[in-house]
C-alpha positions as CSV (number, residue, x, y, z in Angstrom):
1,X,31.5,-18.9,-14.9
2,X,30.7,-15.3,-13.6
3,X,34.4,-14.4,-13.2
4,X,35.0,-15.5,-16.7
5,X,32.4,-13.1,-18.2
6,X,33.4,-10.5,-16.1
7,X,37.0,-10.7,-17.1
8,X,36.0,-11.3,-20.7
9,X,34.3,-8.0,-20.2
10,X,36.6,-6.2,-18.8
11,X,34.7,-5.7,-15.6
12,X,36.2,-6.1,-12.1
13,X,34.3,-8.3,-10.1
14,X,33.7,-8.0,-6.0
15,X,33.2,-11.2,-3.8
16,X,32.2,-10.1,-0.5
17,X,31.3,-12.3,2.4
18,X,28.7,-11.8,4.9
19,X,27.1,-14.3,7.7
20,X,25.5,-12.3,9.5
21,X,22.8,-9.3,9.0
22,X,25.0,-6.5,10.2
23,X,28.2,-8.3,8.1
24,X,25.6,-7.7,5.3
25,X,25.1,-3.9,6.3
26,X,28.8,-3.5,6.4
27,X,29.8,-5.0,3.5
28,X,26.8,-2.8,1.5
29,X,27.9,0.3,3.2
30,X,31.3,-0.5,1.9
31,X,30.2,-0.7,-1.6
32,X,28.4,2.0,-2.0
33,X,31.3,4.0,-0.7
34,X,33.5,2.3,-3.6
35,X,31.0,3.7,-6.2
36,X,30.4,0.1,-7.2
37,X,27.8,0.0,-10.4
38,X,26.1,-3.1,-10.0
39,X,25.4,-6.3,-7.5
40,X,24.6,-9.8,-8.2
41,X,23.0,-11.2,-5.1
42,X,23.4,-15.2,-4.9
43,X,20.4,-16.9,-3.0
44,X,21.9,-17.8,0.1
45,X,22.5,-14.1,0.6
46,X,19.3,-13.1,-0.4
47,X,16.9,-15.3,1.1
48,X,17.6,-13.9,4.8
49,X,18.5,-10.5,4.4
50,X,16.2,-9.6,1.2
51,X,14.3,-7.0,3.1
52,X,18.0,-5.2,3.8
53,X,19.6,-5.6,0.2
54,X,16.7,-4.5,-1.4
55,X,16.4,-1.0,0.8
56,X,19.9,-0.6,-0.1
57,X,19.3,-0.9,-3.5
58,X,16.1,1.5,-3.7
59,X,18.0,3.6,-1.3
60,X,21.1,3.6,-3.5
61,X,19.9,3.8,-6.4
62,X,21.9,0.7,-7.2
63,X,20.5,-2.2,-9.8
64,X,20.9,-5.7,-8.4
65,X,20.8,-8.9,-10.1
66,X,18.9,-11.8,-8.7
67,X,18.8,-15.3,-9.3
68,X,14.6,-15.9,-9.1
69,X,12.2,-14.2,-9.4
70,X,10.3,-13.6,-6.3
71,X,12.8,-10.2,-6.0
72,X,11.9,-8.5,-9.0
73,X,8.1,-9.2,-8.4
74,X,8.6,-7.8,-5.1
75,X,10.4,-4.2,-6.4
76,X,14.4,-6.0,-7.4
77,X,15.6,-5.3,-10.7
78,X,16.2,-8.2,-13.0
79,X,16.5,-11.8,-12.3
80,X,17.8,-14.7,-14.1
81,X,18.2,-18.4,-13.0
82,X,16.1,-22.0,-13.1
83,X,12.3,-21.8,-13.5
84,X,10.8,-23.5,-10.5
85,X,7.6,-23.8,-11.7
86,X,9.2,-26.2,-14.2
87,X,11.9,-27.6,-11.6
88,X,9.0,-28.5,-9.5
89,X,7.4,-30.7,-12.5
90,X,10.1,-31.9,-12.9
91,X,10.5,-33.6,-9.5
92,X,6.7,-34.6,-9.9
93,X,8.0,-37.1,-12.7
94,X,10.5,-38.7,-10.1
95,X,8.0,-39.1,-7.4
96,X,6.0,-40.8,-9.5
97,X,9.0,-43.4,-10.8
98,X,9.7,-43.6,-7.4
99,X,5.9,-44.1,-6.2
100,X,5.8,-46.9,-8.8
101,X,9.2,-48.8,-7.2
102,X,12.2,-47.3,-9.0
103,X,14.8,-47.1,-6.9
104,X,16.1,-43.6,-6.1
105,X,19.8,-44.0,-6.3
106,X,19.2,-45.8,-10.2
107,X,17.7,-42.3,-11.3
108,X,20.0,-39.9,-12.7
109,X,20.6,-36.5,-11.6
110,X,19.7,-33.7,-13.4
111,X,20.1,-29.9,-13.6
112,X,18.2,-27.1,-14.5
113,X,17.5,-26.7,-18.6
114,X,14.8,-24.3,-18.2
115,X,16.6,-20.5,-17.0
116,X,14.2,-17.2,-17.0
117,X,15.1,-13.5,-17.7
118,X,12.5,-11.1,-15.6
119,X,13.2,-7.7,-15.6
120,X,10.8,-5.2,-13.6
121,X,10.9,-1.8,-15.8
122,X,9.2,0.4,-13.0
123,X,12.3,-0.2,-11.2
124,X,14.8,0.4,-13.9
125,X,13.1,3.8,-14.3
126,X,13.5,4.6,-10.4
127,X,17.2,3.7,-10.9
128,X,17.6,6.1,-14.2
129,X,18.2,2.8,-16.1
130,X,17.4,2.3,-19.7
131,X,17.3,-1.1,-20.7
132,X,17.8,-1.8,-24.0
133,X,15.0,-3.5,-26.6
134,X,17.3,-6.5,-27.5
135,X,17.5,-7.7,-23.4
136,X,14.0,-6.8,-23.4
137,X,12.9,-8.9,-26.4
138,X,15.0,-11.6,-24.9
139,X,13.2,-11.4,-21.4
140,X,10.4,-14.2,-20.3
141,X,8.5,-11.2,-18.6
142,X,8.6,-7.8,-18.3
143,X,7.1,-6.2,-15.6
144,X,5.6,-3.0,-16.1
């Protein structure tokens, strides 16, 4: 899905792979030194090395994506993926089923159909970044 927007876009899009925390520091020195404008940092990446990718972006001046948002409360940039709070409801509901004998494997799986949009404006100032009132308006919070 993110390669078809960013085609449909006409913007070239980056997959880098790291494992390890200096594969991370490489592969963020090596972006910078390709000018790249942007980053979208997937979960599994961002969990263990958020402490490094979010230096690198204060230190580069560089706006990164998210997918919760736990990073952009703690300084990131914008964020958009699943609310948790109501994932986590969610869940409650099965328990309960469950706690009152359904069997697990007779309850369907489901995905996410609750997404937020948080975008941390004291950041986008640090990174020169004006973002415009339609995204903002569209945002489920806006920090200040």
């Amino acid at each position: 899905m993110l390669r078809g927007a960013a085609r449909r876009l006409g913007i070239t899009l980056r997959s880098l792979e790291a494992r390890n925390a200096n594969e991370v520091g490489r592969a963020l020195a090596g972006l910078n030194k390709e000018g790249v404008g942007a980053l979208h940092v997937p979960p599994s990446v961002a969990t263990p090395y958020r402490k490094q990718i979010m230096d690198f972006a204060a230190r580069n001046r560089s706006p990164v994506m998210y997918d919760t948002r736990d990073y952009v409360e703690a300084g990131g940039f914008m964020s958009y993926g699943p609310n948790f709070a109501d994932q986590f409801r969610r869940a409650a509901t099965y328990v309960d089923k469950i706690l009152k004998g359904a069997k697990p494997t007779d309850l369907p799986v489901e995905q996410p159909t609750r997404f937020e949009l948080v975008i941390n404006l004291k950041t986008a100032k640090a990174l020169g970044l004006t973002v415009p009132p339609s995204i903002l308006i569209r945002a489920d919070q806006v920090i200040q």
